[in-house]
DRENKOLSE-587993 format. One record per residue (C-alpha): residue number from 1; residue in three letters; x, y, z. Coordinates in Angstrom, 3 decimals, decimal comma, always signed. Layout:
BEGIN
<seq = NUM	type = ALA	x = X	y = Y	z = Z>
...
This chain:
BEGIN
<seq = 1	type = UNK	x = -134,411	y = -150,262	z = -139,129>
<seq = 2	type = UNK	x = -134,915	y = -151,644	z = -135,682>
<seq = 3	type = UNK	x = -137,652	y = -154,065	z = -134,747>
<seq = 4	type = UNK	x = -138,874	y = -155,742	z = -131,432>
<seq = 5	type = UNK	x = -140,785	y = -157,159	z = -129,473>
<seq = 6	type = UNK	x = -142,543	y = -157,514	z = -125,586>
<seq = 7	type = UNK	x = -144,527	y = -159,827	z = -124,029>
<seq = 8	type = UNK	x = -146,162	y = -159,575	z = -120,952>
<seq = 9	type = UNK	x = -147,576	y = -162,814	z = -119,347>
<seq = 10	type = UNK	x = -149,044	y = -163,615	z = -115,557>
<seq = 11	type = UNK	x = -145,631	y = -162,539	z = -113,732>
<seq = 12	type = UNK	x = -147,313	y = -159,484	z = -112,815>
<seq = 13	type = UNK	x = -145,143	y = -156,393	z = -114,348>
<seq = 14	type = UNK	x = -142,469	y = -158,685	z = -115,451>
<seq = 15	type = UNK	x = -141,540	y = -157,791	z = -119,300>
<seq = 16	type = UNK	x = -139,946	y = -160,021	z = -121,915>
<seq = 17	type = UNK	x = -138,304	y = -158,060	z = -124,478>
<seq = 18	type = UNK	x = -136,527	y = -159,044	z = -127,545>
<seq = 19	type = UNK	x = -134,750	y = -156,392	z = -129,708>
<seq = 20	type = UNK	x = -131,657	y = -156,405	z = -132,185>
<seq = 21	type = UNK	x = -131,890	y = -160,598	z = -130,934>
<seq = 22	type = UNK	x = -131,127	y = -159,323	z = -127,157>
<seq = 23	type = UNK	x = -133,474	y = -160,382	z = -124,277>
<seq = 24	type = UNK	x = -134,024	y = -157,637	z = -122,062>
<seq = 25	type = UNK	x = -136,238	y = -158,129	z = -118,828>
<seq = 26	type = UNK	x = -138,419	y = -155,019	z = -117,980>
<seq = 27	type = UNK	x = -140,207	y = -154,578	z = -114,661>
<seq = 28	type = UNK	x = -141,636	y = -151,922	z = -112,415>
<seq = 29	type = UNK	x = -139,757	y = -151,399	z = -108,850>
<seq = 30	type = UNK	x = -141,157	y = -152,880	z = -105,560>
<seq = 31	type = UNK	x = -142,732	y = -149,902	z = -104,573>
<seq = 32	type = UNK	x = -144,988	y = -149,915	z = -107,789>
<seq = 33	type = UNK	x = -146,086	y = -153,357	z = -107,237>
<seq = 34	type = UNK	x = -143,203	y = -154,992	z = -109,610>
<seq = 35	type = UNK	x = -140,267	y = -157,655	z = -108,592>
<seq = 36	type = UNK	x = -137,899	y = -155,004	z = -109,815>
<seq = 37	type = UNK	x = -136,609	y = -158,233	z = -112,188>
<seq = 38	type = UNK	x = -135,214	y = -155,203	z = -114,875>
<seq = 39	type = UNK	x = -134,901	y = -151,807	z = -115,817>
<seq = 40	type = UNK	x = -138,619	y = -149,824	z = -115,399>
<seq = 41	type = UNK	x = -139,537	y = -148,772	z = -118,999>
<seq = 42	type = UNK	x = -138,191	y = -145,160	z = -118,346>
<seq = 43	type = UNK	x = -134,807	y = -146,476	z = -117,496>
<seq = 44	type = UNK	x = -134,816	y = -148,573	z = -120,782>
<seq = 45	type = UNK	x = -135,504	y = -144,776	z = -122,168>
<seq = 46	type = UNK	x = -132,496	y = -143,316	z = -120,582>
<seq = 47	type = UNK	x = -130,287	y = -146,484	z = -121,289>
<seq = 48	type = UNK	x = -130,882	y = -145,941	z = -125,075>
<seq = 49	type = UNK	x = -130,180	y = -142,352	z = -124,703>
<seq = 50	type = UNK	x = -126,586	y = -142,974	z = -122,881>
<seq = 51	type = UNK	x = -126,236	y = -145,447	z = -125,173>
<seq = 52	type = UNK	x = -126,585	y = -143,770	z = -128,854>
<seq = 53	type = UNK	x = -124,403	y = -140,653	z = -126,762>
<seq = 54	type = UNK	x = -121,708	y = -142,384	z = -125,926>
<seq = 55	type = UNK	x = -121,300	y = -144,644	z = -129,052>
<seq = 56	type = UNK	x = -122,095	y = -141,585	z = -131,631>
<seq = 57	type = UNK	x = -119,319	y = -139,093	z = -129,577>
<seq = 58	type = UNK	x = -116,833	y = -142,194	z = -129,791>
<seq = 59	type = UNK	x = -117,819	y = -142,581	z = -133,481>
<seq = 60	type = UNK	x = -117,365	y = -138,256	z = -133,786>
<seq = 61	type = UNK	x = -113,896	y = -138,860	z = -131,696>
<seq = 62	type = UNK	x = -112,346	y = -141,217	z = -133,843>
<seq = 63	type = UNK	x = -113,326	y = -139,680	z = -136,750>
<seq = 64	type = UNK	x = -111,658	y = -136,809	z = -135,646>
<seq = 65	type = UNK	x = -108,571	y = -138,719	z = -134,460>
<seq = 66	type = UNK	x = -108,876	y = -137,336	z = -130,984>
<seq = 67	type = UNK	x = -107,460	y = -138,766	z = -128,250>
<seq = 68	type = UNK	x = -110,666	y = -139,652	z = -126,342>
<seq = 69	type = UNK	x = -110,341	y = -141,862	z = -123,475>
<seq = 70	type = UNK	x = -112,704	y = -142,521	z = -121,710>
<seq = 71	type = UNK	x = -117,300	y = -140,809	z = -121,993>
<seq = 72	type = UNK	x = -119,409	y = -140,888	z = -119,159>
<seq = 73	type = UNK	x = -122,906	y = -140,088	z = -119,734>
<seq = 74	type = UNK	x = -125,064	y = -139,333	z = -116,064>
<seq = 75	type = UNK	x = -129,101	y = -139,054	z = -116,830>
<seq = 76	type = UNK	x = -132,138	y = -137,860	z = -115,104>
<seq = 77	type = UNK	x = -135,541	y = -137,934	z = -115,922>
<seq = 78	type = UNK	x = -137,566	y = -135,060	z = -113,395>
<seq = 79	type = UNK	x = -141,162	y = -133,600	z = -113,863>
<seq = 80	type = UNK	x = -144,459	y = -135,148	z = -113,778>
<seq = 81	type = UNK	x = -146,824	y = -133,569	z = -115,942>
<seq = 82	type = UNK	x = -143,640	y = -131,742	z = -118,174>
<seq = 83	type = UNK	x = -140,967	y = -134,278	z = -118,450>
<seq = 84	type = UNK	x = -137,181	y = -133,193	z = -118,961>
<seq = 85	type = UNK	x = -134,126	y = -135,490	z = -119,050>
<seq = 86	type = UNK	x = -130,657	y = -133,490	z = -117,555>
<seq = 87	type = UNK	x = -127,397	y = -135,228	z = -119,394>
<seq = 88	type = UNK	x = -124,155	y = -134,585	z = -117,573>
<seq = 89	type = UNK	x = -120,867	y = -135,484	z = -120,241>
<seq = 90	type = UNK	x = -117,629	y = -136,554	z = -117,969>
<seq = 91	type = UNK	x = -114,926	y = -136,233	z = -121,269>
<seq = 92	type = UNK	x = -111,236	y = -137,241	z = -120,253>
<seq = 93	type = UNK	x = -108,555	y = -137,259	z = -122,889>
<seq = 94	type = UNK	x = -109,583	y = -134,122	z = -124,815>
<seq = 95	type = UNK	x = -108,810	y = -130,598	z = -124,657>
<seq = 96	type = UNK	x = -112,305	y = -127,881	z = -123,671>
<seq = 97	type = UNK	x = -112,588	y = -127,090	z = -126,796>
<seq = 98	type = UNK	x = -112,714	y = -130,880	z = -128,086>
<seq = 99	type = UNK	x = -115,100	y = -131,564	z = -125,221>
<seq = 100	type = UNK	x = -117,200	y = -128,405	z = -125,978>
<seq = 101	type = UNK	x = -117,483	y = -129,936	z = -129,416>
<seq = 102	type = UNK	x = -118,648	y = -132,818	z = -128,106>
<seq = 103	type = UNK	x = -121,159	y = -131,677	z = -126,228>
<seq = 104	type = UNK	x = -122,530	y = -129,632	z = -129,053>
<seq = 105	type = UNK	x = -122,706	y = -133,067	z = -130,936>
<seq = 106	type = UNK	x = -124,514	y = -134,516	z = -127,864>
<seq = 107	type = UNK	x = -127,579	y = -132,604	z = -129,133>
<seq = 108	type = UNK	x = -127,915	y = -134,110	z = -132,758>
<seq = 109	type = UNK	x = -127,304	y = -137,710	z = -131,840>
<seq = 110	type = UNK	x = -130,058	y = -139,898	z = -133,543>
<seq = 111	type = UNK	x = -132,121	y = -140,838	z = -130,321>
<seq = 112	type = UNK	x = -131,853	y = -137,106	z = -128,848>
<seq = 113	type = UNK	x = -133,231	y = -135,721	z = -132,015>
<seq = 114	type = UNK	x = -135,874	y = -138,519	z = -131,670>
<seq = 115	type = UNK	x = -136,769	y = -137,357	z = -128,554>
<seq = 116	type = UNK	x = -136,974	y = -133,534	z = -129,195>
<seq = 117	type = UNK	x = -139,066	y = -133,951	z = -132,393>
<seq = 118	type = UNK	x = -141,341	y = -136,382	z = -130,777>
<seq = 119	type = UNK	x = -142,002	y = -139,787	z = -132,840>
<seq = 120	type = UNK	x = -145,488	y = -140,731	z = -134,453>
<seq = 121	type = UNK	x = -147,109	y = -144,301	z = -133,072>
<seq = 122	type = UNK	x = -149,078	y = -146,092	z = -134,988>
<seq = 123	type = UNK	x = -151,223	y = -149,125	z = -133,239>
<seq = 124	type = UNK	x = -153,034	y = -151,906	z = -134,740>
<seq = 125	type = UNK	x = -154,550	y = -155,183	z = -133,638>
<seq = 126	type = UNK	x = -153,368	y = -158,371	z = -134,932>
């Protein structure tokens, strides 16, 4: 499955991060005392959401054989103490019933199921 890796050193909020043998920088915006150097860790959230939409309604589309040409995915995180994430599909190519398809798909994608079931953690010291 998937494996990585961060390391935080003196740089302040500054975040190395190595996953699927990308780098990613992570930091927290200026007004959070960060050098805004990379997405803040909720963004990387959101990014991997878009990310597993997009690619698994291309994956549904082709299977399909529809004429999909282009996805956007829009995403906001609101709330403070109750956190909700509002996804916004932009489909062009497909008929409303294709898209309506689609956006029924949207809710079993593997990270959005993730995210509704909630995902143990388990920490240890090395």
């Amino acid at each position: 499955m998937a494996q990585g890796s961060a390391h935080i050193g003196k740089d302040r909020y500054r975040t190395e991060i190595v996953v699927g043998g990308h780098a990613i920088t992570a930091d927290e915006p200026e007004a959070l005392g960060g050098a805004n150097l990379g997405p803040a860790p909720y963004d990387l959230l959101l990014a991997a959401l878009g990310a597993c939409t997009a690619i698994t309604l291309r994956m549904y589309a082709e299977k399909k054989g529809w004429p999909l040409e282009s996805l956007d995915v829009a995403l906001r995180l609101s709330g403070k103490d109750e956190k909700r994430i509002d996804r916004t599909l932009t489909i062009v190519g497909l008929d409303a019933e294709q898209r309506a398809r689609l956006a029924d798909v949207a809710e079993r994608t593997p990270v959005t199921l993730t995210l509704k079931q909630g995902l143990p953690i388990a920490t240890t010291l090395a």
